[in-house]
C-alpha positions in Angstrom: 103.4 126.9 96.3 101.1 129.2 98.3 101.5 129.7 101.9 100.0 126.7 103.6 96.6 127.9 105.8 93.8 126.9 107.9 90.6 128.4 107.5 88.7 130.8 109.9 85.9 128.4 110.7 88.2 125.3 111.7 90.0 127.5 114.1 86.6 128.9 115.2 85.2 125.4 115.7 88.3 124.0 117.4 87.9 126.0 119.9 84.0 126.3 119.8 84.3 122.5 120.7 86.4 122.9 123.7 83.9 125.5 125.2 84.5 126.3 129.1 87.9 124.1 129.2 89.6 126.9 127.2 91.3 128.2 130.3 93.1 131.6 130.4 96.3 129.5 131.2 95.5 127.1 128.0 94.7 130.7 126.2 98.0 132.2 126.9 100.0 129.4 125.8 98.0 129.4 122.2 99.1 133.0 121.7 102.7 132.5 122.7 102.6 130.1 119.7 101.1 133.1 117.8 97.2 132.1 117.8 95.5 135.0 120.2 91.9 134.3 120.7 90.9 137.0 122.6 91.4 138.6 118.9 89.3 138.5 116.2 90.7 135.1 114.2 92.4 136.1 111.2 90.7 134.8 107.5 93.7 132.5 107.4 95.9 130.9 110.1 99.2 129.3 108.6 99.7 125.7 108.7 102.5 125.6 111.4 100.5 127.7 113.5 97.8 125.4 113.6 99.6 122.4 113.8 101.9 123.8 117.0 98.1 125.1 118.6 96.6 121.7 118.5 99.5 120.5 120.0 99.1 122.5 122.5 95.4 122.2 123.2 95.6 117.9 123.4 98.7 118.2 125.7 96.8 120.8 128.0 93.1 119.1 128.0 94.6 116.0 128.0 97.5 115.5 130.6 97.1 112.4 131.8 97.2 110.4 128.4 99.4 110.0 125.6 100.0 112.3 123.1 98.2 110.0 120.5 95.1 109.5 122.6 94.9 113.4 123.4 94.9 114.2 119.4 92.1 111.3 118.8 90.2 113.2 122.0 90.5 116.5 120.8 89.2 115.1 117.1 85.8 113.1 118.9 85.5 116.6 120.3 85.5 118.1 116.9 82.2 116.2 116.2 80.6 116.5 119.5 81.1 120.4 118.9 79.6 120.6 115.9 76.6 119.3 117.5 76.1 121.8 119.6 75.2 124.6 116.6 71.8 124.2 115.2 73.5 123.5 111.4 75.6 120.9 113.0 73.1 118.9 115.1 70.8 119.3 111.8 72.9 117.7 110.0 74.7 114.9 111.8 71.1 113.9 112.6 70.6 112.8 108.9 73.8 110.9 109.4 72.2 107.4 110.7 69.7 108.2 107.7 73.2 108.7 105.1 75.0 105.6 107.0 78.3 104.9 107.1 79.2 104.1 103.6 77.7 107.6 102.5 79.4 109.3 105.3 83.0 107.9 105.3 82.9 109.8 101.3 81.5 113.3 103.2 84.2 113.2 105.8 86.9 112.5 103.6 85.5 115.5 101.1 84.8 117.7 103.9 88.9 117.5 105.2 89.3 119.8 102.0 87.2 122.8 103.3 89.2 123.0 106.2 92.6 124.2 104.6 94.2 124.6 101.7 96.5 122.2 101.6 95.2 118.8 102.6 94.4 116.1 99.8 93.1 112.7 100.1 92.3 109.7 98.6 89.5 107.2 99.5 90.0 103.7 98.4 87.2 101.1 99.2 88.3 98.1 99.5 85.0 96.0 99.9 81.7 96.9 102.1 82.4 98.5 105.1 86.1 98.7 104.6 88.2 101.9 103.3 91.6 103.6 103.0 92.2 107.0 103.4 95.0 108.6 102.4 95.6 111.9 104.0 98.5 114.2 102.6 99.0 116.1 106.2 98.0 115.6 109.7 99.4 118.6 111.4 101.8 116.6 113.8 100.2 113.7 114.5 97.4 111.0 113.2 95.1 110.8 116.7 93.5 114.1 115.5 91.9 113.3 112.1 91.5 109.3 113.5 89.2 111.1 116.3 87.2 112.9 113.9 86.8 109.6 111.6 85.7 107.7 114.8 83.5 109.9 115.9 81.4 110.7 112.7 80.8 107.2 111.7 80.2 106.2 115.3 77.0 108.7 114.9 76.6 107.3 111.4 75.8 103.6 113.0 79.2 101.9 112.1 79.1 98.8 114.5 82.5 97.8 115.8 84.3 100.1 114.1 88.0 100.2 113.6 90.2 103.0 112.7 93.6 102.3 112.4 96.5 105.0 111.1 99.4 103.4 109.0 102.1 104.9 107.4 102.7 108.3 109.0 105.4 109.7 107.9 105.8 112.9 110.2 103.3 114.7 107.8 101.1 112.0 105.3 99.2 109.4 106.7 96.8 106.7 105.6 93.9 105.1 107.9 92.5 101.9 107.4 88.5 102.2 108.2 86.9 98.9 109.2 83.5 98.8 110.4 80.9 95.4 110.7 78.7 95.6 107.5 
């Protein structure tokens, strides 16, 4: 199997999304663990890399929480940041238009542009009520739950539950519960 990567833009908007609390301290650590952003960000970053860097970054931004909550914090970011480029706030404007059911398929489809190694699986189970399968989660579930949160959140899910199952140190699945 090829070398497990993360692409450019994910690293790019990672860190886009954490805008002025990327501290030099917070900086330094990342390139210890061999991601130097004062660099230009290499095509590909390798998996382990990535996974160590977000680590990193929740523990950092997010001291005074569990690891868990720091990983679903630095995931809601993920959305918020995309908002801020004119694409992003373009498009997760259209969102509430899509609605939840629409959007829970794009976010699952749009983990696979992000590296090349992630594959999932939707399952719906009824209206308003999905499992996602998720073949890697770089260290721990909070991140991807965060990102699923926050983009159905601005899609209108009401009372929405997202709740990881099954992790395995690497795979997890996330049951996606929302009032219809």
């Amino acid at each position: 199997m090829a070398e497990q990567v993360v692409y450019r833009h994910t690293i790019e908007g990672l860190f886009r999304s954490i805008g002025r609390r990327l501290t030099p301290e917070l900086k330094d650590k990342l390139k210890q663990s061999g991601l130097d952003l004062d660099a230009p960000i290499p095509r590909n970053t390798p998996r382990v890399v990535f996974a160590e860097a977000l680590r990193i970054t929740a523990q950092h931004l997010y001291p005074d929480v569990g690891i868990d909550e720091g990983y679903r914090r630095l995931g809601v970011g993920i959305i918020q940041g995309v908002e801020q480029t004119l694409l992003g706030k373009a498009l997760v404007a259209m969102w509430p238009i899509f609605g939840p059911e629409r959007v829970v398929v794009r976010i699952q489809e749009s983990f696979a542009t992000v590296n090349n190694y992630i594959r999932t699986e939707l399952e719906t189970q009824g209206r308003a009520h999905h499992v996602l399968r998720v073949s890697e989660c770089n260290g721990n579930p909070g991140y991807l739950r965060g990102i699923i949160e926050a983009g159905l959140a601005k899609a209108g899910a009401r009372n929405l539950r997202v709740e990881p199952f099954d992790f395995d140190g690497h795979a997890c699945s996330y049951r996606i519960q929302w009032e219809p």
